[in-house]
PASE-811091 format. One record per residue: x, y, z of N, C-alpha, C, O, CB in turn. Coordinates in steps of 0.1 Angstrom, whole numbers, plus 5000, padded with zeros to 4 digits. Glycine has a CB too. Example, Ala and Ser with C-alpha at 12.3 -4.5 7.8 and 13.67 -1.06 7.14 Angstrom:
513249435078512349555078513249675078514249675085511349555090 512849785071513749895071512950005079513450115080514149945057 
This chain:
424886192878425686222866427086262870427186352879424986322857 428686182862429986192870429786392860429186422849431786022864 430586462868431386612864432286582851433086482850432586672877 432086652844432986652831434286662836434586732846432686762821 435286592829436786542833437186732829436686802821437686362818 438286782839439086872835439986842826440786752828439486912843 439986922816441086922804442186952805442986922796440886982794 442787042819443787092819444187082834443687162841443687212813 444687032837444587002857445787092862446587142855445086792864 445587112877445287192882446987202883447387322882444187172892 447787122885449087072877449887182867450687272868448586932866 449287122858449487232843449087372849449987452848448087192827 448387402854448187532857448987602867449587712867446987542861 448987522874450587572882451987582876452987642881451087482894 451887482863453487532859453087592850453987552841454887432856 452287672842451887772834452187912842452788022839450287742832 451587862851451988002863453688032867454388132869451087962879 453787932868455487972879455987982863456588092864456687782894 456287942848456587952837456488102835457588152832455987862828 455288192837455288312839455888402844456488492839454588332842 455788342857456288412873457988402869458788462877455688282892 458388352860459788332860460188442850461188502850460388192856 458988472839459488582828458988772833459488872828458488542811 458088762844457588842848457388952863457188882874456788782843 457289042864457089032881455889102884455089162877458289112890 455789062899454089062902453389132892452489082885453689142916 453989272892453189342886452589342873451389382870453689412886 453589292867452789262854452489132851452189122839453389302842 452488982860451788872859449788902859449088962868452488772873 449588862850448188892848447488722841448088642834448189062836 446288732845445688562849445588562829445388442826443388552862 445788652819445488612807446988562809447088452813444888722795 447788602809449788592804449988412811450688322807451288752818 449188422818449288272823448188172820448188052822449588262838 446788242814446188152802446488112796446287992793445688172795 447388262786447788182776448988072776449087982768447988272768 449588092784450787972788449987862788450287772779451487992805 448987842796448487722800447987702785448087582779447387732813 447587812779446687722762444987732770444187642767447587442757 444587852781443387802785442387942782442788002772443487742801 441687972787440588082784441088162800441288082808438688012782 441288292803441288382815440188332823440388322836440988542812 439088302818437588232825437788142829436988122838436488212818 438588052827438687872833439587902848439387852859439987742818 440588002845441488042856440388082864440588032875442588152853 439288162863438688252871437888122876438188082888437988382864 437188062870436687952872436987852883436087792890436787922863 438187832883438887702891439087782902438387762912440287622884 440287872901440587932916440088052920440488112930441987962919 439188122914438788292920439188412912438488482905439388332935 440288422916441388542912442488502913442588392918441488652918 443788592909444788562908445388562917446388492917445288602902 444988632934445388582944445388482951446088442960445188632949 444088422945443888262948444788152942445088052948442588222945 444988182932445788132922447388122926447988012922445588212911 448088192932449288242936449188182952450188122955449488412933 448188172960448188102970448288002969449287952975447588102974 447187912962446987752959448387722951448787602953445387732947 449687832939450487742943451187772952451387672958451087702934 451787862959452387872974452187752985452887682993451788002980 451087752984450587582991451287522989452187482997449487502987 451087472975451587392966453387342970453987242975451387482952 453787442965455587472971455487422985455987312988456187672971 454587512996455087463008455087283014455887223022454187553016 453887243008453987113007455187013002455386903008453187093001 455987082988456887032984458186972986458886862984456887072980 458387132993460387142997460587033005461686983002460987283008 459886953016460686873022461286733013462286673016459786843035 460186703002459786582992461286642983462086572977457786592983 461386782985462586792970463486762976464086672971462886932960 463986792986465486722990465486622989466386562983466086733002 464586562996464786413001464886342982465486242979463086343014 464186422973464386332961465886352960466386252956463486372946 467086462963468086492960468686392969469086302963468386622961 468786382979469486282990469486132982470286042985468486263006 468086112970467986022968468785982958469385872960467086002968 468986032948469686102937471086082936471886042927469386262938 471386122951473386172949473986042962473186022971474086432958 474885982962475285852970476185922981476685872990476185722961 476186042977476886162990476086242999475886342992477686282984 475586253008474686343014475386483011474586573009474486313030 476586503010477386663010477186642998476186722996479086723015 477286582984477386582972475186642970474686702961478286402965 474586602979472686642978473186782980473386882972471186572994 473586762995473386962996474087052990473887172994473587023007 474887022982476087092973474887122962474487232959477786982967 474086982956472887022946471987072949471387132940472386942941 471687072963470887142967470787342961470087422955471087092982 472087342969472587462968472687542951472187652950473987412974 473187502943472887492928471487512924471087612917473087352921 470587402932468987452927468987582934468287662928467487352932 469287602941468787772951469087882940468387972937469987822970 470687822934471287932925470387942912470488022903472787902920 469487862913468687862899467687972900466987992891467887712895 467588082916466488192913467588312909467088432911465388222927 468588312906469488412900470288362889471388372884470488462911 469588322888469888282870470488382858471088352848468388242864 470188542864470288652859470388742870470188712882469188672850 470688842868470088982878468888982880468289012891470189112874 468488962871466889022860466288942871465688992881466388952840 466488782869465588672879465788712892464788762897466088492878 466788712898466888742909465888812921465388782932467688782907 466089002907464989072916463389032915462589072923465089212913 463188952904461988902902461788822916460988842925461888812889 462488752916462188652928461688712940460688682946463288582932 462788812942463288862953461888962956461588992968464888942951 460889012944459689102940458388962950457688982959459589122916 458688852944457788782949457888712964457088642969457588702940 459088752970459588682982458588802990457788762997461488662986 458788982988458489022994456989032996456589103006459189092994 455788972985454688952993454388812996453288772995453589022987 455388733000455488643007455588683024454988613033456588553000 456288793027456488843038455888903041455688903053457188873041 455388993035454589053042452889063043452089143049454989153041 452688923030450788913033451088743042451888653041449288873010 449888783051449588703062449588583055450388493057448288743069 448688583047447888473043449488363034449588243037446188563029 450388423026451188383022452488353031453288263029451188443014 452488443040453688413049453088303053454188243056454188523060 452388233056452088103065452788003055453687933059450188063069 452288003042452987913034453987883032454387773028452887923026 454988023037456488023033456988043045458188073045456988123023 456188013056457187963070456987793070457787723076456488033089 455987723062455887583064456987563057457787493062454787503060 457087633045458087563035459287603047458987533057458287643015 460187673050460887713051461387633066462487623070460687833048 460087583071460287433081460487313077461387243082458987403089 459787273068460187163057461887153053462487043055459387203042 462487273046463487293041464687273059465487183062463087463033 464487343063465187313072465487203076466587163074464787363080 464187123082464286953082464786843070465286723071462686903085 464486923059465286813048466786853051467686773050464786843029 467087003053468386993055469186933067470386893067468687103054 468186923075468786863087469286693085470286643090467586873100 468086613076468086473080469186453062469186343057465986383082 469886573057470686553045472286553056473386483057470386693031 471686663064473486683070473686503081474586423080473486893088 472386503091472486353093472886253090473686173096471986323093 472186253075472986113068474186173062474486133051472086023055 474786263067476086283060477686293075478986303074475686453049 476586283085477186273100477686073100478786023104475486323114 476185993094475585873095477285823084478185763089473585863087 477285853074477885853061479385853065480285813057477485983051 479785923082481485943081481886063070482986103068482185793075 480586113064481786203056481586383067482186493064480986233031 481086373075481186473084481886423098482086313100479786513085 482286593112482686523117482386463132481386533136483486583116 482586403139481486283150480886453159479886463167482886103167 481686553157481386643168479486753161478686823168483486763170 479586713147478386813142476886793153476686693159478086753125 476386873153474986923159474086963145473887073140475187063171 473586803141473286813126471586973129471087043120472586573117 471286953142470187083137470487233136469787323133469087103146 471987233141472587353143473187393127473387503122473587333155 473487273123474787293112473787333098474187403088475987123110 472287273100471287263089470387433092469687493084470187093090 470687463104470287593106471387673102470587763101469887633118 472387713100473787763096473487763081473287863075475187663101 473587683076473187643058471787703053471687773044473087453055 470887653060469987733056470187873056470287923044468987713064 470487973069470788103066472088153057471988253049470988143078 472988073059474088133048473788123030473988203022475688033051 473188013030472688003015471888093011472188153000471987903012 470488143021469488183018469988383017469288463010468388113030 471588433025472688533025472788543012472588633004473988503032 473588393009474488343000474088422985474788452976474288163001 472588432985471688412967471988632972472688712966468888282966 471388652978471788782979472988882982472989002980471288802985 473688812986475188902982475588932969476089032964476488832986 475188742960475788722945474788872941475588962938475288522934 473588912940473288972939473689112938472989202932472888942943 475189142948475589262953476789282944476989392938475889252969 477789182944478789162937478789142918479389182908479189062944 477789032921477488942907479188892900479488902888476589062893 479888832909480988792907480688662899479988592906481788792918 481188602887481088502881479488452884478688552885482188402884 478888312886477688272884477088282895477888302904477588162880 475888272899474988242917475788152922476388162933473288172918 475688062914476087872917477087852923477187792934476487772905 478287902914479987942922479787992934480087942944481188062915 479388082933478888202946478588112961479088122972477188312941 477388032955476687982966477687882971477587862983475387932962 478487812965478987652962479887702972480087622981479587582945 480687822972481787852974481787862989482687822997482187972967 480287942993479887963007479487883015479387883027479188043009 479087763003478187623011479587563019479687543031477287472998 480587553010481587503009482987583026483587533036481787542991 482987683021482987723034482287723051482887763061482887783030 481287683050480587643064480687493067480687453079479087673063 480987383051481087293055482187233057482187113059480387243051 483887313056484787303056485287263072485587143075485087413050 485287363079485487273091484987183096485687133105485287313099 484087133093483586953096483786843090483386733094482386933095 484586853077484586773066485186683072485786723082485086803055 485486543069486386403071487486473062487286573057485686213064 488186423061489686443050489186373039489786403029491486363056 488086263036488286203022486786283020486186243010488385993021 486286363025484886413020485186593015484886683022483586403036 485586603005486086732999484886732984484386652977488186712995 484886842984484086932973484786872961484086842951484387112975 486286862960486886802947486786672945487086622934488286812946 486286592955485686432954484486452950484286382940485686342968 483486532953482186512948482386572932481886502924481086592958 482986682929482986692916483686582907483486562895483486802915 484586532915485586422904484586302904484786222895487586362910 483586272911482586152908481586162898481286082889481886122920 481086272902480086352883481086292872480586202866480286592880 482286322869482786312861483086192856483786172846483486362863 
């Protein structure tokens, strides 16, 4: 006899959760607040993954699997490799969306660091991430719009850390948006390497 089809997959339940995780911090994310998101019973949650630590793992997983797949959809996306990581950069600004978000985030980064079980997740991602940044700065070495002298693993390690700075300073200051903030600093590291026709005001005047 086939298992009765799940009504609500496992999908939906992860963006029920991160839909939460965005209004809420650890503390008060609780497996009903993201029931009810989902539209499901506290019991089905309990059911499928255990507890809510399992739940928050399975999607951390989730994520770590992802990041390398999301750039590369951005590389796919923009006909500029600097015009991906400029977007790239923008999505990062999307976890300071507020103050408010920020320290939320910043609430869930730190038991990302310091439980075992989760830090493993968020060093894969954060290997993934690296490598999408690397093979974005490549094809942007590949592209001529960078210069013949870049050391695309050095320059995607540089970006990684200054961005990942970048979301926490805006934090310190809160001068105009994350986005500016970040754009401004991406923009700065990738300044000395640029070709002369590969400028930040070319990628914005092509949006347009």
């Amino acid at each position: 006899m086939s298992p009765r089809p799940r009504k609500v997959s496992d999908s939906q339940l992860f963006a029920a959760t991160h839909a939460v995780m965005s209004k809420v911090g650890p503390r008060e994310l609780t497996l009903a607040a993201i029931a009810k998101e989902a539209g499901v019973t506290a019991a089905v949650l309990v059911q499928r993954f255990g507890s809510k630590r399992a739940l928050l793992l399975a999607l951390s997983e989730k994520y770590s699997h992802g990041a390398g797949e999301f750039i590369a959809a951005l590389g796919k996306q923009h006909a500029s490799p600097l015009a991906a990581l400029r977007a790239y950069a923008d999505c990062m600004a999307g976890m300071a969306a507020s103050p408010a978000a920020l320290a939320r985030n910043l609430a869930y980064l730190q038991i990302d660091m310091t439980d075992p079980d989760f830090r493993r997740h968020l060093a894969k991602q954060a290997r993934a991430t690296r490598e999408g940044l690397r093979r974005l700065v490549q094809a942007a070495l590949e592209a001529e719009e960078l210069a013949p002298q870049v050391k695309p693993a050095g320059l995607a390690r540089t970006i990684e850390t200054v961005l990942s700075g970048s979301l926490i300073t805006w934090g310190f200051y809160r001068e105009g948006t994350a986005a500016k903030w970040m754009r401004a600093d991406l923009d700065a590291v990738l300044g000395p390497w640029l070709r002369k026709w590969s400028s930040p005001a070319r990628d914005r005047s092509a949006k347009s």
